[in-house]
C-alpha positions, 0 to 999 in steps of 0.5 A: 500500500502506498504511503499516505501523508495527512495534511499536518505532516504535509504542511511540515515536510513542504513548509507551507501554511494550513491555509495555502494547502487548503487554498490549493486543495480547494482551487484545484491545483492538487487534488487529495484522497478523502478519508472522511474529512481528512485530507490525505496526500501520496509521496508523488502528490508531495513532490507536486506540493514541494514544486508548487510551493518552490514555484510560488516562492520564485513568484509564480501567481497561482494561475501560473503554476496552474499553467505550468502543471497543465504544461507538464501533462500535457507534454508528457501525459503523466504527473509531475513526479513520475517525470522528474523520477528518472535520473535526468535533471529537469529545469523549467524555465519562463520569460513570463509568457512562454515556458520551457522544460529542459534537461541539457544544460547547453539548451538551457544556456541557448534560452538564456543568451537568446532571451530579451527579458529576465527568464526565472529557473526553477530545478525541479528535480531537485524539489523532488529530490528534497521531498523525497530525502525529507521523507526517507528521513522521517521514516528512519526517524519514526522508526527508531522512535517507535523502537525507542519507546518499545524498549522503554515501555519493556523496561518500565513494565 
C-alpha cells in the first residue's frame, strides 16, 4: 500500500501554511484522497506540493503554476513526479509568457543568451529530490522512535 501523508505532516515536510494547502486543495491545483474529512496526500502528490510551493516562492501567481502543471501533462501525459523520477535533471524555465522544460544544460544556456527579458529557473528535480530525502528521513526517524519507546515501555513494565 502506498504511503499516505495527512495534511499536518504535509504542511511540515513542504513548509507551507494550513491555509495555502487548503487554498490549493480547494482551487484545484492538487487534488487529495478523502478519508472522511481528512485530507490525505501520496509521496508523488508531495513532490507536486514541494514544486508548487518552490514555484510560488520564485513568484509564480497561482494561475501560473496552474499553467505550468497543465504544461507538464500535457507534454508528457503523466504527473509531475513520475517525470522528474528518472535520473535526468529537469529545469523549467519562463520569460513570463512562454515556458520551457529542459534537461541539457547547453539548451538551457541557448534560452538564456537568446532571451530579451529576465527568464526565472526553477530545478525541479531537485524539489523532488528534497521531498523525497525529507521523507526517507522521517521514516528512519519514526522508526527508531517507535523502537525507542518499545524498549522503554519493556523496561518500565
Amino acid at each position: 500500500m502506498e504511503e499516505r501523508f495527512t495534511s499536518q505532516e504535509v504542511i511540515r515536510l513542504i513548509g507551507i501554511t494550513p491555509r495555502q494547502l487548503q487554498w490549493w486543495d480547494e482551487k484545484g491545483v492538487v487534488k487529495a484522497q478523502r478519508e472522511g474529512h481528512r485530507r490525505l496526500y501520496s509521496v508523488d502528490r508531495l513532490a507536486e506540493l514541494a514544486v508548487i510551493s518552490e514555484l510560488r516562492h520564485k513568484g509564480f501567481s497561482l494561475q501560473g503554476v496552474r499553467k505550468v502543471m497543465r504544461f507538464l501533462d500535457r507534454e508528457f501525459g503523466k504527473g509531475l513526479a513520475e517525470i522528474v523520477s528518472s535520473s535526468s535533471e529537469y529545469h523549467l524555465l519562463s520569460d513570463g509568457k512562454r515556458l520551457y522544460l529542459e534537461t541539457s544544460a547547453k539548451q538551457i544556456v541557448d534560452i538564456l543568451k537568446n532571451s530579451r527579458q529576465p527568464i526565472l529557473g526553477v530545478c525541479l528535480s531537485d524539489a523532488v529530490r528534497l521531498v523525497r530525502a525529507q521523507v526517507i528521513s522521517r521514516k528512519s526517524n519514526t522508526s527508531v522512535t517507535s523502537s525507542d519507546r518499545r524498549r522503554r515501555a519493556k523496561k518500565v513494565s
